[in-house]
C-alpha positions as CSV (number, residue, x, y, z in Angstrom):
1,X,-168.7,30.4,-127.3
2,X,-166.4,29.8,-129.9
3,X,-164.1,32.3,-128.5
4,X,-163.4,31.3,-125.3
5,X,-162.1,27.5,-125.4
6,X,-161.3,26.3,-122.0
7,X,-157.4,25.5,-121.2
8,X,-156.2,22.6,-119.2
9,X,-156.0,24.4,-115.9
10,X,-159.7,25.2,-116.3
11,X,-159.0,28.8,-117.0
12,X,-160.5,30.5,-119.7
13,X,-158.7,31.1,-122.9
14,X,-159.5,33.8,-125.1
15,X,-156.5,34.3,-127.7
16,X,-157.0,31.4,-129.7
17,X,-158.7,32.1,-132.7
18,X,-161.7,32.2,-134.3
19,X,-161.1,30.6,-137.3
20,X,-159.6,27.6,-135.3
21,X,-162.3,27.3,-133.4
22,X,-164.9,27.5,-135.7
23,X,-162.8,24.4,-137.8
24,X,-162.9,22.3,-135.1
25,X,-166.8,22.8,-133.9
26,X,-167.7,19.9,-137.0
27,X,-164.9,17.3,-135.8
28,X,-166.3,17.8,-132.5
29,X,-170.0,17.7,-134.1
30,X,-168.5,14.2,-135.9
31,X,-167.9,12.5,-132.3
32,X,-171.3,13.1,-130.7
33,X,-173.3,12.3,-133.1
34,X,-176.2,10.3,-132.3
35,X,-177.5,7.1,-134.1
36,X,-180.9,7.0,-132.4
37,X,-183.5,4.6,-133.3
38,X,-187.1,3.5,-131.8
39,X,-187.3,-0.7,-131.8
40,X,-191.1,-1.9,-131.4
41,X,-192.1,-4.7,-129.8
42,X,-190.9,-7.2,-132.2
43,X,-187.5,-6.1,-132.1
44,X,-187.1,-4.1,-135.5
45,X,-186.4,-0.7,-136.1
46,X,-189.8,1.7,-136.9
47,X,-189.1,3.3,-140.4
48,X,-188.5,6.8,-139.5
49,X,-190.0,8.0,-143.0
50,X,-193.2,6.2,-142.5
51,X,-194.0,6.3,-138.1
52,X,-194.7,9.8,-136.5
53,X,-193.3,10.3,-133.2
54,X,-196.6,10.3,-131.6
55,X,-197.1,6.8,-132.6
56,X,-193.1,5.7,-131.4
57,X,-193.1,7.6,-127.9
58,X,-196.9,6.7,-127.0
59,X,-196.6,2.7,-127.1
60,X,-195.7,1.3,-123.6
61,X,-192.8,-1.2,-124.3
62,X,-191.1,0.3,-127.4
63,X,-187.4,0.9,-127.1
64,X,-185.2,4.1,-127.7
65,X,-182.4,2.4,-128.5
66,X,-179.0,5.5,-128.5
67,X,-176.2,3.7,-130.3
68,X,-173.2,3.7,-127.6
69,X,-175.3,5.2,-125.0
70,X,-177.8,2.5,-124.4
71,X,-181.3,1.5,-124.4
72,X,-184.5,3.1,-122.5
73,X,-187.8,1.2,-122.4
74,X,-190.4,3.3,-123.3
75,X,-193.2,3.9,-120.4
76,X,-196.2,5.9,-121.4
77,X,-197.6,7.8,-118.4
78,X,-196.1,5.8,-115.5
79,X,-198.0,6.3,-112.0
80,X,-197.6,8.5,-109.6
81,X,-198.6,9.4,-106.3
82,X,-199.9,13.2,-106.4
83,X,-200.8,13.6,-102.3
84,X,-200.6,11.2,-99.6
85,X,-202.8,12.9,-96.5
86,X,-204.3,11.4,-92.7
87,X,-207.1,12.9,-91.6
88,X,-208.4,12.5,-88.3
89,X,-207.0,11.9,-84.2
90,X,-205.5,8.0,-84.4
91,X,-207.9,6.8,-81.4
92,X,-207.7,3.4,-80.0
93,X,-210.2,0.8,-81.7
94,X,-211.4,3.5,-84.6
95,X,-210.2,3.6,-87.8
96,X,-207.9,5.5,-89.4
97,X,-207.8,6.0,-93.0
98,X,-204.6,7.0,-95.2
99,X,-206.0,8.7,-98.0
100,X,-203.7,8.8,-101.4
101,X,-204.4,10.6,-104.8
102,X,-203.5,9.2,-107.7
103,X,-202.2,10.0,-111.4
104,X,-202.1,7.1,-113.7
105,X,-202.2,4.8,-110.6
106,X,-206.0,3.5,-110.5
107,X,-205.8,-0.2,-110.5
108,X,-201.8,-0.2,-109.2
109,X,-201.1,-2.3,-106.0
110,X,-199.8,0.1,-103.2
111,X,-197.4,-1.0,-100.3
112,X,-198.6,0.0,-96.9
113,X,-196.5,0.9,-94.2
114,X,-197.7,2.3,-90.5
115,X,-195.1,2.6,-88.3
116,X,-193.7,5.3,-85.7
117,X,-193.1,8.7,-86.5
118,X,-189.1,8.9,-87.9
119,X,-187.3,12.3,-88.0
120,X,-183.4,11.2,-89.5
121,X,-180.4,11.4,-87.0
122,X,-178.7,14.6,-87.9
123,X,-175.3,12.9,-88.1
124,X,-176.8,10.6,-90.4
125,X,-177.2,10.8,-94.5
126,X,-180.0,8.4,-93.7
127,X,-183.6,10.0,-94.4
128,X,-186.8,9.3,-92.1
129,X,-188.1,7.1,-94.8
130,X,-184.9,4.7,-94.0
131,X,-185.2,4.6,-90.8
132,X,-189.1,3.6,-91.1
133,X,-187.9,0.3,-93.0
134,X,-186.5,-0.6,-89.8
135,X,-189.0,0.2,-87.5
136,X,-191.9,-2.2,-86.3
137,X,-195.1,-2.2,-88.7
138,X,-198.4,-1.6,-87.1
139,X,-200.4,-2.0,-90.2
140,X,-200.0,-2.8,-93.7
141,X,-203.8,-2.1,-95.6
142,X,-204.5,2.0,-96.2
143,X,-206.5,1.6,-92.9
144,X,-204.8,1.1,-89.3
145,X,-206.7,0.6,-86.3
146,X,-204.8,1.1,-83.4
147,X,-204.5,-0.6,-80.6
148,X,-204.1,0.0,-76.6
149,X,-200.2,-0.9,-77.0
150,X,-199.6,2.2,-79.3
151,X,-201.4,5.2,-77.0
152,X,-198.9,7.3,-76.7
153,X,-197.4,6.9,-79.9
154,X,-196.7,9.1,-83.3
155,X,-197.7,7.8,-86.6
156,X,-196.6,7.7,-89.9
157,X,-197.8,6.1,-92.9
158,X,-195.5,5.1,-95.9
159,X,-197.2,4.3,-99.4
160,X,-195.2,2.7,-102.1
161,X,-196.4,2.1,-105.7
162,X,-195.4,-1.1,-107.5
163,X,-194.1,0.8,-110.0
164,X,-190.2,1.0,-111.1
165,X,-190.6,4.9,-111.5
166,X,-192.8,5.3,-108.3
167,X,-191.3,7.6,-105.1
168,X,-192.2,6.7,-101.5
169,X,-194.4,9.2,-100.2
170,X,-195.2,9.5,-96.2
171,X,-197.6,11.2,-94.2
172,X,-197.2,12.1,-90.8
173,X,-200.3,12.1,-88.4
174,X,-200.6,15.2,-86.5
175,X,-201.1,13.5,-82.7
176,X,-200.2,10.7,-80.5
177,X,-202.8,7.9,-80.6
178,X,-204.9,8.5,-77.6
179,X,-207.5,6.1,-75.5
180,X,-211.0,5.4,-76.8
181,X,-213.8,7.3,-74.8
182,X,-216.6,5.5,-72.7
183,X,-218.7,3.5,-75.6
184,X,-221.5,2.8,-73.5
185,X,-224.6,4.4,-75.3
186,X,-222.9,3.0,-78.4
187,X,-223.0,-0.5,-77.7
188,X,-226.4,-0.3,-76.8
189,X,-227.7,1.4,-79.4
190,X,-225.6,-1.3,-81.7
191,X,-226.6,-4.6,-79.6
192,X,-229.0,-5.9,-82.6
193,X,-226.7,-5.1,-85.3
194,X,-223.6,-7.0,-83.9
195,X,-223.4,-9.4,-87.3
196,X,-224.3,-8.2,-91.0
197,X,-227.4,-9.4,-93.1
198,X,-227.0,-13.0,-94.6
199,X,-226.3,-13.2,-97.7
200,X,-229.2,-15.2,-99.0
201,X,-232.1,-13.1,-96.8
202,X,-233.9,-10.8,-98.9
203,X,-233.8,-8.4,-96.2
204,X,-231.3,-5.0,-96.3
205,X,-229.9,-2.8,-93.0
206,X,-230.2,0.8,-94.1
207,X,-228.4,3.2,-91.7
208,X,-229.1,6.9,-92.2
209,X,-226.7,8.9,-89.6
210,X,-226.4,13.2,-89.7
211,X,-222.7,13.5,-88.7
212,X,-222.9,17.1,-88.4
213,X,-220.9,19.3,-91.1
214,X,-217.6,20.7,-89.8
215,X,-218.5,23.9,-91.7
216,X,-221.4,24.9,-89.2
217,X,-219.4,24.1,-86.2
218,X,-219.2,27.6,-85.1
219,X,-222.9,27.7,-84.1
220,X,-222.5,25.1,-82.0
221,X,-221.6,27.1,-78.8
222,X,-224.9,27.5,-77.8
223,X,-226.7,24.1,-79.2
224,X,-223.8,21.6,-78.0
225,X,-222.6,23.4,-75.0
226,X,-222.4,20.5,-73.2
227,X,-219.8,19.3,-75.6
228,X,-216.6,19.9,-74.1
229,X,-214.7,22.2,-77.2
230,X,-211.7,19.8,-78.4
231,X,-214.4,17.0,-79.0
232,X,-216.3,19.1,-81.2
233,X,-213.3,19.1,-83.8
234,X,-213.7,16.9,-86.9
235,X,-210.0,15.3,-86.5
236,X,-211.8,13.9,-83.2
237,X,-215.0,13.2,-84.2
238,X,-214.2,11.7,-87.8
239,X,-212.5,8.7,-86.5
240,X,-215.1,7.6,-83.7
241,X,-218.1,8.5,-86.7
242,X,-216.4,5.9,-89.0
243,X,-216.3,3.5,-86.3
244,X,-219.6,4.0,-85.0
245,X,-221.2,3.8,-88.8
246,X,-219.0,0.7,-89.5
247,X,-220.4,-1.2,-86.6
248,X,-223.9,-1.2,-88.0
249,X,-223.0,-3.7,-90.7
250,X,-225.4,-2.1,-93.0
251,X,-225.7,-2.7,-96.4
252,X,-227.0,0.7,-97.1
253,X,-225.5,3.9,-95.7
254,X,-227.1,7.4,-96.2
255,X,-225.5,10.0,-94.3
256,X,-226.3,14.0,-94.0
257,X,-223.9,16.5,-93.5
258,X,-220.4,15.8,-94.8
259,X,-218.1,17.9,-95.4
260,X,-216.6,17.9,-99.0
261,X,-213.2,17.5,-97.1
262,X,-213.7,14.8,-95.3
263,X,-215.4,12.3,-97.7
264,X,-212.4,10.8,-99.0
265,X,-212.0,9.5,-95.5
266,X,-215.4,8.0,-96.0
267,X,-214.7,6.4,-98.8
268,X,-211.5,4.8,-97.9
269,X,-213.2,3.5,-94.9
270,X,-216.6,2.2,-96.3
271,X,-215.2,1.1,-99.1
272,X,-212.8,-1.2,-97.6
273,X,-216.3,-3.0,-96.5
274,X,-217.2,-3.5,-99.6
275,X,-219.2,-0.1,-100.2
276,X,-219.5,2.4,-103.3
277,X,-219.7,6.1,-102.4
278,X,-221.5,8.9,-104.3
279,X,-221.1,12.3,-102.7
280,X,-224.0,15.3,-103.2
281,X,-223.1,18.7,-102.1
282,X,-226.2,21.1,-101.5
283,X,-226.3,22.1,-105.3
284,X,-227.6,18.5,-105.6
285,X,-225.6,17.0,-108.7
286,X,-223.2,13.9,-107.6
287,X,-219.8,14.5,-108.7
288,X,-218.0,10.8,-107.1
């Protein structure tokens, strides 16, 4: 507002006049003026007449160089990550996959952090992320299996993206790592599988497994009944499935029955083993 200049003490002033204002406004105009320029890669200034600002602000490594206020590299869609989520009961000896979506990050090498769950001291300006640098690291891959020393414990997973612009992002899993049940008709069942396929044998392990979808779960009462309730829940199933799959070695898996939610755990989890994944719903058109 040209009429209301601020005084000294911060109060405002509205007696001085317009005219004096008004012949001020270009002396004031004068002093921020800005002498902005885009430098490419070579170090010279792009002709303003002759580049369109598509072609200066979409080049990784150009320069907007401000005069007096400095110069800012130029970083075309820099990666970020979108959701970081854990899905599934941490159980000791299963897997536990952290699962992260990505913008602009495919290819980007991510820092892994597992560690106990952090909440910040209250008379502290320190966050829960701090406090995780500090603490003992239990894994550092996208995957932790945990071990008998951490039952009892709460989990958190910290993903870092080696990126200058890049935030930390955690994820908190939702329970206490807990004991692995009785494996016994497991280990049977997997005694001729114990090592993979060589290499050079022309032979292939296809294992084909119906994991049961999560979405038909409440029909269960009366065909499972002898399943107690909590161990028909898929954050309790989903780990001991990946590890019982897993243990197969195969070179081939089919499974039936996955629930669009949960597939990302699948693929974090196979795919660490070397494996591609291509997911059908029932309208029968792949879409990963």
């Amino acid at each position: 507002s040209t009429s209301n200049l601020s005084t000294q003490d911060g109060s405002a002033d509205s007696s001085s006049n317009d005219q004096d204002a008004q012949a001020s406004a270009p002396e004031a105009a004068a002093d921020t003026k800005l002498d902005a320029a885009v430098v490419g890669h070579d170090g010279s200034k792009l002709a303003a007449a002759s580049t369109s600002n598509l072609s200066a602000f979409r080049q990784d490594g150009n320069v907007l160089d401000l005069g007096k206020f400095g110069q800012f590299t130029i970083v075309v869609d820099p990666p970020r990550v979108k959701d970081l989520s854990v899905r599934g009961r941490p159980i000791v000896g299963c897997p536990l996959p952290a699962v992260v979506d990505l913008e602009f990050g495919q290819g980007v090498p991510i820092k892994w952090r597992w560690t106990e769950k952090q909440s910040a001291p209250q008379d502290s300006k320190a966050s829960a992320e701090d406090a995780a640098e500090s603490s003992p690291v239990f894994g550092a891959t996208a995957i932790l299996v945990p071990d008998s020393n951490l039952v009892g414990t709460e989990l958190q997973v910290t993903c870092q993206l080696d990126s200058p612009f890049a935030k930390t992002h955690t994820a908190e899993v939702g329970a206490a790592v807990i004991a692995s049940p009785d494996r016994g008709p497991f280990s049977e069942r997997q005694a001729d599988f114990a090592e993979p396929t060589a290499v050079d044998s022309s032979a292939f392990r296809l294992v084909t497994y119906n994991v049961l979808a999560d979405a038909y779960s409440h029909t269960w009462d009366n065909m499972y009944e002898y399943c107690a309730v909590e161990h028909r829940e898929i954050d309790y199933r989903l780990p001991l499935l990946l590890r019982e799959v897993l243990d197969y070695h195969a070179d081939l898996v089919c499974l039936q029955e996955v629930d669009a939610k949960a597939f990302d755990s699948w693929q974090v989890a196979l795919g660490a083993a070397g494996m591609e994944g291509r997911f059908t719903p029932k309208a029968g058109e792949s879409i990963t």
